[in-house]
C-alpha positions as CSV (number, residue, x, y, z in Angstrom):
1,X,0.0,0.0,0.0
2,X,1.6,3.8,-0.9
3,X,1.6,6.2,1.6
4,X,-0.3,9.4,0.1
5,X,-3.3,11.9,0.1
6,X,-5.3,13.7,-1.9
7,X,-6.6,17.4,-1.3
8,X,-10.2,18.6,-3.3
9,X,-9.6,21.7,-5.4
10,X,-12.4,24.5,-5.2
11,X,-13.7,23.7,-8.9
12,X,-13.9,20.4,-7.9
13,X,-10.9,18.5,-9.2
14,X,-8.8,16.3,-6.8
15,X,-5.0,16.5,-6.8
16,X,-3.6,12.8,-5.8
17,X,-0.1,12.5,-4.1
18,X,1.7,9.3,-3.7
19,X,4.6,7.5,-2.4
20,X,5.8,4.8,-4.4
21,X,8.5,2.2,-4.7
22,X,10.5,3.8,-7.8
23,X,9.7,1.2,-10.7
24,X,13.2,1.1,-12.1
25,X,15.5,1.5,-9.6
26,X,16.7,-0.8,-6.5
27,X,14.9,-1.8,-3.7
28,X,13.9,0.4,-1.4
29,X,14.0,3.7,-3.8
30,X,10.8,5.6,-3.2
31,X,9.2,8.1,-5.5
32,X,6.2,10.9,-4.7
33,X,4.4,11.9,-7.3
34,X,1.6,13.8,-8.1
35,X,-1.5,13.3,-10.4
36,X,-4.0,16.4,-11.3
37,X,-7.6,14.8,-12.6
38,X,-11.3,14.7,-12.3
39,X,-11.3,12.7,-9.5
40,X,-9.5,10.1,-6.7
41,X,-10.0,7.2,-9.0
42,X,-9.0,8.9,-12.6
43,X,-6.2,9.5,-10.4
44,X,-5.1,6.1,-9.6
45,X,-6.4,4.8,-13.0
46,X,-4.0,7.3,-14.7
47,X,-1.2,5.7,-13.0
48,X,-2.4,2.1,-13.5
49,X,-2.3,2.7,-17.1
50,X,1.0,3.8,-17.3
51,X,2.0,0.2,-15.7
52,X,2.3,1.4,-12.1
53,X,-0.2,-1.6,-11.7
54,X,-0.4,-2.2,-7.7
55,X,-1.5,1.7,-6.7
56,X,-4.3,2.3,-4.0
57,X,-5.0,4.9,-1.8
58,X,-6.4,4.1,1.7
59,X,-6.8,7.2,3.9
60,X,-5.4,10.5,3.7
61,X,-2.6,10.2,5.6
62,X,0.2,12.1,3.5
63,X,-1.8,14.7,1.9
64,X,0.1,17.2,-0.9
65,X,1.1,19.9,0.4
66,X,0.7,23.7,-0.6
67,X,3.7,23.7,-3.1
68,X,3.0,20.3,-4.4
69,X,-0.2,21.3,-5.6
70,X,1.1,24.1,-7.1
71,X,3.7,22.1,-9.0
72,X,1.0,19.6,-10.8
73,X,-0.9,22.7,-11.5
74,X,1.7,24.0,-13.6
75,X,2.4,21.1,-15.6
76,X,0.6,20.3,-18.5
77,X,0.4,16.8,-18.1
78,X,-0.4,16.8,-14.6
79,X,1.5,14.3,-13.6
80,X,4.5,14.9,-12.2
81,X,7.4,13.0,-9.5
82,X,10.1,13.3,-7.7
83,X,12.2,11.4,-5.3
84,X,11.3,10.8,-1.7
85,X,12.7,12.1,0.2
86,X,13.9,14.2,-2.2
87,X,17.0,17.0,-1.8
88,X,16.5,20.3,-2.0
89,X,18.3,21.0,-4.8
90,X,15.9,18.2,-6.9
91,X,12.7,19.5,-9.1
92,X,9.4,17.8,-10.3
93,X,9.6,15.6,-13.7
94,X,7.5,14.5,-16.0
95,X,6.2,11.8,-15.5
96,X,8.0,10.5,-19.3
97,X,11.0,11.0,-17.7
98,X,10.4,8.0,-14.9
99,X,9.1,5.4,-17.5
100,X,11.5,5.9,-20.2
101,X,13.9,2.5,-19.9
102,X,17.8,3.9,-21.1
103,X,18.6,3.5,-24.6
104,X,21.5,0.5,-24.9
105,X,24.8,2.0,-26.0
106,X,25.8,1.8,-29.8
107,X,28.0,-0.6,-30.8
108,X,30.7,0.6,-32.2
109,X,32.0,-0.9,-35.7
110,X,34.8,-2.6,-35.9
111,X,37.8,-1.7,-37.0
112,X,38.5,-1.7,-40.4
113,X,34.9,-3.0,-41.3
């Protein structure tokens, strides 16, 4: 289960924050991020689709704060993360960012060919 919140926006949009085990790195890694939608289930269902497959939200124990809300606000996706905890120095990414696997190295022709 990911530790998270959500908080209601006055036009009646939610803004979903979670902490999740990072998908790609090692054990242990944690990532918060942040989804901007309709509601607390197109939230999670956003996420889901992009393979994060084992997300739930149970209570509202970590809710976003002030500045996080502010961050998903401003992106156009709306769905942005960072690491957890994260230093201070570290800034919100797109969500394309966490998901892309690195390219493999080119392989370099031998010599002569």
């Amino acid at each position: 289960m990911a530790d998270g919140g959500f908080t209601k926006l006055p036009g009646g949009s939610v803004v979903v924050a979670l902490t999740l085990p990072h998908p790609l790195a090692a054990p242990g890694a944690r990532i918060r991020v942040l989804v901007h939608a309709v509601n607390r289930q197109r939230a999670l269902t956003r996420l889901r689709n992009l393979g994060l497959r084992a997300v739930y939200l149970r209570g509202n124990v970590q809710p976003p704060t002030p500045d996080e809300v502010t961050a998903v606000l401003h992106h156009p996706d709306g769905l942005v993360w960072r690491s957890a905890p994260h230093h201070v120095t570290e800034s919100w990414q797109p969500i394309a960012a966490l998901l892309r696997r690195p390219r493999p190295a080119p392989v370099a022709a031998p010599p002569g060919a």
